[in-house]
C-alpha positions as CSV (number, residue, x, y, z in Angstrom):
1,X,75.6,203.5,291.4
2,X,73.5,206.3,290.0
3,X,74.4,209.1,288.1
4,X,73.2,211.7,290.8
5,X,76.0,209.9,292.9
6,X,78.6,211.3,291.1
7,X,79.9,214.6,291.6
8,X,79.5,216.8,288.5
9,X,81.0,215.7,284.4
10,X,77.5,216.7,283.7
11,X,77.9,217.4,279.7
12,X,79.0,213.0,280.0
13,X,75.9,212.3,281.7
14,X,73.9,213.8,279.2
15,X,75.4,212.1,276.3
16,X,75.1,208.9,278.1
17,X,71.6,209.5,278.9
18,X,70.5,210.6,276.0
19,X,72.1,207.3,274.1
20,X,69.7,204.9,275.9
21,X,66.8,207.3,275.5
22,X,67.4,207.3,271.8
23,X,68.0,203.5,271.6
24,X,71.7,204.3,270.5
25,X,73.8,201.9,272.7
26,X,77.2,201.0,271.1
27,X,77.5,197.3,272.1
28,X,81.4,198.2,273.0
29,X,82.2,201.1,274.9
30,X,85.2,202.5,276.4
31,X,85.4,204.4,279.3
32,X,88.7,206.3,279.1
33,X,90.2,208.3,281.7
34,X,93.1,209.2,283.8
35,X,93.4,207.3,287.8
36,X,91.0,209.2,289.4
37,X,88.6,210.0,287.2
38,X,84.9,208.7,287.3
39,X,85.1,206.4,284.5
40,X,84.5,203.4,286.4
41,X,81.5,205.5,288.7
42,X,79.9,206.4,284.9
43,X,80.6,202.7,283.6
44,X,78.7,201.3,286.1
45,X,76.0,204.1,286.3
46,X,75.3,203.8,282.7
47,X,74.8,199.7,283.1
48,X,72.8,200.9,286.4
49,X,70.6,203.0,283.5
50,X,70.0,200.9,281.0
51,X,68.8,198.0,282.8
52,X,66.4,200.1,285.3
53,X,62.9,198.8,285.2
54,X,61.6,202.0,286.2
55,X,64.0,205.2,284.1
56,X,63.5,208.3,285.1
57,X,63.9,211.2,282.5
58,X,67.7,211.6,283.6
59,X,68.6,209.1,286.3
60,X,67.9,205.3,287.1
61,X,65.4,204.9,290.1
62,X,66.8,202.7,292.0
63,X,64.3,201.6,293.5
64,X,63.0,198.2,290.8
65,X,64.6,194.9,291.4
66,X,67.7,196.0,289.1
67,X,68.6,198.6,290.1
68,X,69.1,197.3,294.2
69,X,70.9,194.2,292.7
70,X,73.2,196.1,290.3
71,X,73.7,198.6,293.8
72,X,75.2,195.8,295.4
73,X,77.2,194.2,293.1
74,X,75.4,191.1,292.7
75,X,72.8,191.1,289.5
76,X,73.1,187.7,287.9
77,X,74.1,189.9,284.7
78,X,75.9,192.1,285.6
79,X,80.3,190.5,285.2
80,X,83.3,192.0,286.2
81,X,87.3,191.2,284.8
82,X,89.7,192.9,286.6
83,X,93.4,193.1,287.6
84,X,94.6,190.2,290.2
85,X,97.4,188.5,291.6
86,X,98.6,185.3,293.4
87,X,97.2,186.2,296.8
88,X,93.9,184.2,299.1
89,X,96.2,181.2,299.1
90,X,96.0,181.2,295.4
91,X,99.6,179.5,294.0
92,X,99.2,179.3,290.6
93,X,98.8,182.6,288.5
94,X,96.8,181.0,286.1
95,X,94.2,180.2,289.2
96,X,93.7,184.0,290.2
97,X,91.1,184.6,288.0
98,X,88.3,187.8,288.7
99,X,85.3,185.2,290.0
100,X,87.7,183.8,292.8
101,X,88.0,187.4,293.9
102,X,84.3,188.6,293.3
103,X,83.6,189.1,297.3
104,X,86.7,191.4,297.9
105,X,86.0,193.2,294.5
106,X,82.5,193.8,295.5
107,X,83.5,195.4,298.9
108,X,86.0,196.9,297.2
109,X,83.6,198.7,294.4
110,X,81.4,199.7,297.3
111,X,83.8,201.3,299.3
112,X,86.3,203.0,296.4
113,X,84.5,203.9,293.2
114,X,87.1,206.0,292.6
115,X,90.2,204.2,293.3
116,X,93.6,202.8,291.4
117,X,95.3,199.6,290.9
118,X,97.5,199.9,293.7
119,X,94.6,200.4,296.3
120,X,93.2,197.3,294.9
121,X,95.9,195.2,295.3
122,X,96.3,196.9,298.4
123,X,92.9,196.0,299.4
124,X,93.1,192.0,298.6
125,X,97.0,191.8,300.0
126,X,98.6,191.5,296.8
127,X,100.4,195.0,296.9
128,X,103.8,194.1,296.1
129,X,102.7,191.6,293.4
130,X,102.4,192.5,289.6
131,X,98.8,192.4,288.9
132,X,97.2,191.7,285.7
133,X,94.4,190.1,283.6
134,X,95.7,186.8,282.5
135,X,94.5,184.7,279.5
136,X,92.3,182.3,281.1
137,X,90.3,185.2,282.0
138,X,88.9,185.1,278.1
139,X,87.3,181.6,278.7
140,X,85.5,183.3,281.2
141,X,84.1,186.0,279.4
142,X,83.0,183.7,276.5
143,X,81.3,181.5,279.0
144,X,80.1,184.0,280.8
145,X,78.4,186.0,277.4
146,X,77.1,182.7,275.7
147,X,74.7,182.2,278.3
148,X,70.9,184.1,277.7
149,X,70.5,187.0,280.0
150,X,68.4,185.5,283.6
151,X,66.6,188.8,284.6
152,X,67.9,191.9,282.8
153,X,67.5,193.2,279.1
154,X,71.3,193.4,278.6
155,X,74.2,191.6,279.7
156,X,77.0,193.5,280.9
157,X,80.4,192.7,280.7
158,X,82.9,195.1,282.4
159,X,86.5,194.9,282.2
160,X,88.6,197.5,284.3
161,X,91.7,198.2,283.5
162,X,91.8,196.2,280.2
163,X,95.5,197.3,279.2
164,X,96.7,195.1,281.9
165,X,95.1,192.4,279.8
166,X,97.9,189.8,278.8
167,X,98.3,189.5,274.5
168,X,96.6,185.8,274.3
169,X,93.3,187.1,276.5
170,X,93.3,190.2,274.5
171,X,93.4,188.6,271.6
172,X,91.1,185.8,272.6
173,X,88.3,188.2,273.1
174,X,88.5,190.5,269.7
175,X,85.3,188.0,268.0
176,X,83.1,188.2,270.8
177,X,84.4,191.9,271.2
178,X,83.2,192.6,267.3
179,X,80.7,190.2,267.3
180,X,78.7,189.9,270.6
181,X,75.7,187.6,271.1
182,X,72.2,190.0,271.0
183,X,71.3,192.4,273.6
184,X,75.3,192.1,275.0
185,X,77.1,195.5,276.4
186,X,80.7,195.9,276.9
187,X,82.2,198.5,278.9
188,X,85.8,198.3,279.1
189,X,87.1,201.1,281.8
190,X,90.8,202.4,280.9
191,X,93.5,204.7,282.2
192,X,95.9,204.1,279.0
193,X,94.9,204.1,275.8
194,X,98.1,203.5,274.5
195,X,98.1,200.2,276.5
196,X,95.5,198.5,274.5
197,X,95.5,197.0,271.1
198,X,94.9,198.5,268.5
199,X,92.2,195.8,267.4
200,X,90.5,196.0,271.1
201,X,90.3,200.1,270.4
202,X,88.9,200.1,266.7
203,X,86.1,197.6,268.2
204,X,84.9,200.5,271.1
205,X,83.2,203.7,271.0
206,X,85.4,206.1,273.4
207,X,83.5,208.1,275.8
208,X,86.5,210.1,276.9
209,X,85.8,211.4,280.8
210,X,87.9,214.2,281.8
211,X,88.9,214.8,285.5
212,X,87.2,216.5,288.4
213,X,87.1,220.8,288.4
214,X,88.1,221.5,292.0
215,X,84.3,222.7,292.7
216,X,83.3,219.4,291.9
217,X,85.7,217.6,294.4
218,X,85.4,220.4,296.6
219,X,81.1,219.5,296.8
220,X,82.1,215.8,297.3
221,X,84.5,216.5,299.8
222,X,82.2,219.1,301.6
223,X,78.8,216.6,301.4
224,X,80.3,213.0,301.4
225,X,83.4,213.3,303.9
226,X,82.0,216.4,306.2
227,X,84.5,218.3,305.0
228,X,85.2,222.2,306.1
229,X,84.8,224.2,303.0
230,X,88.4,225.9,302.9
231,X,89.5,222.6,303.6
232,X,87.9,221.2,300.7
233,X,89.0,224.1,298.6
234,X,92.4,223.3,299.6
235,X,92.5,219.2,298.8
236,X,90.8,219.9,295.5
237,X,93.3,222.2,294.1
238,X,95.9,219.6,295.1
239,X,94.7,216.9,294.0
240,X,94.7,218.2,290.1
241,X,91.3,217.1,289.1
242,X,91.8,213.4,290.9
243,X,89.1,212.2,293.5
244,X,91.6,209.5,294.3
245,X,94.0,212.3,295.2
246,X,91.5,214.2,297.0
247,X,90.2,211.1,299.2
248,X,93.9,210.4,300.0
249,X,94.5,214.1,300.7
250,X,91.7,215.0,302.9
251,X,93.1,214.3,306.1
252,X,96.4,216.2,307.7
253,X,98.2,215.1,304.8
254,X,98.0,218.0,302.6
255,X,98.1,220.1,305.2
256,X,101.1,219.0,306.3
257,X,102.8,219.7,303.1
258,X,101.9,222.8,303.0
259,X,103.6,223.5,306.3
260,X,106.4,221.7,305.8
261,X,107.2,223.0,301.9
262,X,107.0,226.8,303.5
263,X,109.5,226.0,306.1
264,X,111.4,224.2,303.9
265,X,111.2,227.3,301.4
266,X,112.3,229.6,303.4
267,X,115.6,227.6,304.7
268,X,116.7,227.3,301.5
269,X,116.6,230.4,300.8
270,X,118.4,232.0,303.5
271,X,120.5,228.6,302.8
272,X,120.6,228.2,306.6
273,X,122.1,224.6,306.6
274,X,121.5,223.8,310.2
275,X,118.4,223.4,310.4
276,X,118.2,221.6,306.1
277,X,121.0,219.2,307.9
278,X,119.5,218.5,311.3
279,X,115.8,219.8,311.6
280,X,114.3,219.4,307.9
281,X,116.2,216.1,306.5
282,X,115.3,214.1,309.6
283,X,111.6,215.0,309.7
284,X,111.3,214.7,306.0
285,X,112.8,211.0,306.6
286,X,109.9,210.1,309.4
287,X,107.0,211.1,306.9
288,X,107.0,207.9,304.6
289,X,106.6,207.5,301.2
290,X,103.6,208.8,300.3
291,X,103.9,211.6,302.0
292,X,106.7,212.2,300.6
293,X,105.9,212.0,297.7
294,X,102.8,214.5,298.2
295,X,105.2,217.0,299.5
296,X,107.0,216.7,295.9
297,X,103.6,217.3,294.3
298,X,102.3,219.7,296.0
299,X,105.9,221.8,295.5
300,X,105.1,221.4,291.9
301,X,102.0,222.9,292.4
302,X,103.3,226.0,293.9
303,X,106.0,226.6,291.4
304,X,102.8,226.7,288.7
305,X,100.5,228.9,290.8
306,X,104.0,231.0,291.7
307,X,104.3,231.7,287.8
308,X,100.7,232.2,286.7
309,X,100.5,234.8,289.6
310,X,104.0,236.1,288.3
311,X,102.4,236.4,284.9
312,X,98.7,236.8,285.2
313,X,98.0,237.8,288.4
314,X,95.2,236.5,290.5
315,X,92.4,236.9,287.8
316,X,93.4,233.2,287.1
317,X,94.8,232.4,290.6
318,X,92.6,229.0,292.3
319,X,94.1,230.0,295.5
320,X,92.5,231.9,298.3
321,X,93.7,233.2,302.1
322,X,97.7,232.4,303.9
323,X,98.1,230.2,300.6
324,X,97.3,233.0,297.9
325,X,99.7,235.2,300.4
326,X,102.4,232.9,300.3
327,X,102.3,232.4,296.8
328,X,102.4,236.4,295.6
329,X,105.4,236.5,297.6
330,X,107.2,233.0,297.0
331,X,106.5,233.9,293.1
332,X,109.3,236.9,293.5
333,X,111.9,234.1,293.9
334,X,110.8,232.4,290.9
335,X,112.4,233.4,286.7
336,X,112.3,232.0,283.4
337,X,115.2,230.7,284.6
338,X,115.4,229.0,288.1
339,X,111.9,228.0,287.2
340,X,113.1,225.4,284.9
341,X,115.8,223.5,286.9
342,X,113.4,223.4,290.2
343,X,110.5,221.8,287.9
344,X,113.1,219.4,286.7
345,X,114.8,218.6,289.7
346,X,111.5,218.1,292.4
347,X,110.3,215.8,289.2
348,X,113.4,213.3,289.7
349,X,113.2,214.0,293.3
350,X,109.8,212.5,293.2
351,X,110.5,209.7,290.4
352,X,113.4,208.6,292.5
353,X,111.6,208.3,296.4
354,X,109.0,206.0,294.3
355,X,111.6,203.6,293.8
356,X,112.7,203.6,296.8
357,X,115.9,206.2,297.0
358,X,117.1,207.2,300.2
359,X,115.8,209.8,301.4
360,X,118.0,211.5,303.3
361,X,120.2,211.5,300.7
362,X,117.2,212.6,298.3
363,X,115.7,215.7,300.1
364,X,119.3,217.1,301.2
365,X,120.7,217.1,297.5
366,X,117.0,218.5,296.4
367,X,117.5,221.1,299.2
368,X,121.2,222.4,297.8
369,X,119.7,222.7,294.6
370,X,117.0,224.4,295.1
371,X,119.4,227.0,297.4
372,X,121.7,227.1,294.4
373,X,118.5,228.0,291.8
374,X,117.0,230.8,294.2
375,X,120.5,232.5,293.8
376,X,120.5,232.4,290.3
């Protein structure tokens, strides 16, 4: 991974960059950012860096020896921890450890720099198991660290996810953490802060990585995935600064909710309850749950854009063609007080489909609401 791979967070790069120019490199770093973000893409384009035999003035070269291994995964030290589960005919939790995982994760990486937990569990068939880093993971990353480097100037230890760390492995660590043998990097990648100890976080230097702007996943979208342009535009304002979202979106998902939330506005509103009862429940039913969950989403979405056009007009308006129409006339519907109750209500909507609600039951009770708030 190289930094030129990654869309945009420019003013990050820089920093990054300049800290190995100037021979600054905190031993202990923390890469902290929401699911989505490119704090695992920078973690490993910053280990990418500073072991390049060959730097350019803002960029590895990879070209040298390093930087081809670290590409694939497989420079001697370069270490990963990570997330895992009893899966692989693995029995004992104690027995999934990262290295018996190491192929998968590799493809994984490769494939998904910018991918969550659940797509990783997902990906090693594990997805209905609790994943998490358990606390024979810390002999491993003593073992791993009290070794001399074989090829490259620093050995690099990355741990993704490191609040799913259990207490005893988190707390096994903290020496070697504060202490580390010479010429030793850390780079611990994290979606929660509050998830991690307090000891692990006074150890690390935070490089805080915000999300995507929508030009910047709109560019990915446009050069990566072939993307049309309006389309990209469109996935990138719904994903809310996530390329996670935005990969997931990309497809006929999104637009699909768009479709379906307009027709699905406009029966509610002239509260026309064959075709909520008959038409609307059942097709909401076939779309499964992560679409239906996207739907929720991207109704929240609208209610925002509905106000800020209410309030601003479009001098702050991210939306452009039938979807800037719809919403300067879907905003007309929306006060300071329906507004409130809808947010609240597609929220719980959406909190209760993830665990599994019925959702028949869960869209038509959303849908007599939301009837009941536009007459307000």
């Amino acid at each position: 991974m190289k930094f030129s791979q990654i869309p945009g967070l420019e003013e990050t790069k820089k920093v990054l960059i300049k800290s190995v120019h100037d021979g600054h490199i905190a031993h202990a770093q923390l890469f902290l950012g929401q699911e989505g973000s490119a704090n695992l893409a920078l973690a490993l384009a910053y280990a990418t860096f500073i072991n390049c035999t060959d730097k350019k003035s803002d960029d590895a070269c990879g070209q040298c020896d390093s930087c081809r291994k670290f590409d694939k995964l497989v420079h001697p030290d370069l270490h990963f921890v990570f997330p895992t589960a009893s899966a692989k005919g693995i029995t004992k939790r104690s027995e999934a450890i990262s290295d018996r995982f190491l192929p998968e994760w590799r493809e994984f990486l490769q494939q998904h720099p910018y991918s969550g937990l659940y797509d990783w569990t997902s990906f090693f068939g594990a997805e209905n198991k609790q994943a998490m880093i358990p606390k024979e993971e810390s002999r491993s990353i003593v073992k791993a660290l009290s070794m001399k480097a074989f090829e490259a100037e620093y050995k690099v230890m990355l741990i993704w996810l490191p609040e799913l760390m259990q207490a005893p492995a988190a707390n096994a660590i903290l020496k070697i953490l504060e202490e580390p043998p010479s010429k030793t990097l850390f780079l611990l990648v994290s979606n929660d802060a509050n998830g991690l100890l307090t000891t692990i976080l006074s150890r690390t230097q935070i490089v805080k990585v915000r999300n995507f702007r929508d030009e910047e996943i709109a560019q990915y979208l446009q050069e990566e995935r072939d993307v049309d342009p309006v389309r990209a535009q469109q996935v990138a304002y719904l994903s809310n600064g996530s390329m996670l979202e935005a990969l997931h979106n990309y497809d006929e998902v999104a637009d699909e909710s768009e479709k379906f939330f307009k027709l699905w506005m406009r029966a509610c509103f002239k509260l026309d309850l064959t075709d909520l009862i008959i038409n609307l429940t059942e097709n909401f039913n076939k779309l499964g749950k992560e679409a239906q969950k996207k739907l929720f989403l991207y109704a929240l979405n609208i209610f925002r854009e509905s106000m800020m056009w209410k309030f601003t007009g479009e001098q702050v308006s991210r939306l452009g063609g039938e979807q800037k129409t719809f919403v300067e006339n879907f905003s007309k519907v929306l006060h300071d007080r329906n507004l409130p109750n809808l947010v609240n209500l597609f929220n719980e909507a959406h909190y209760h489909i993830e665990r599994n609600a019925n959702p028949k039951i869960t869209f038509l009770y959303l849908s007599i609401e939301t009837a009941r708030a536009f007459r307000q």
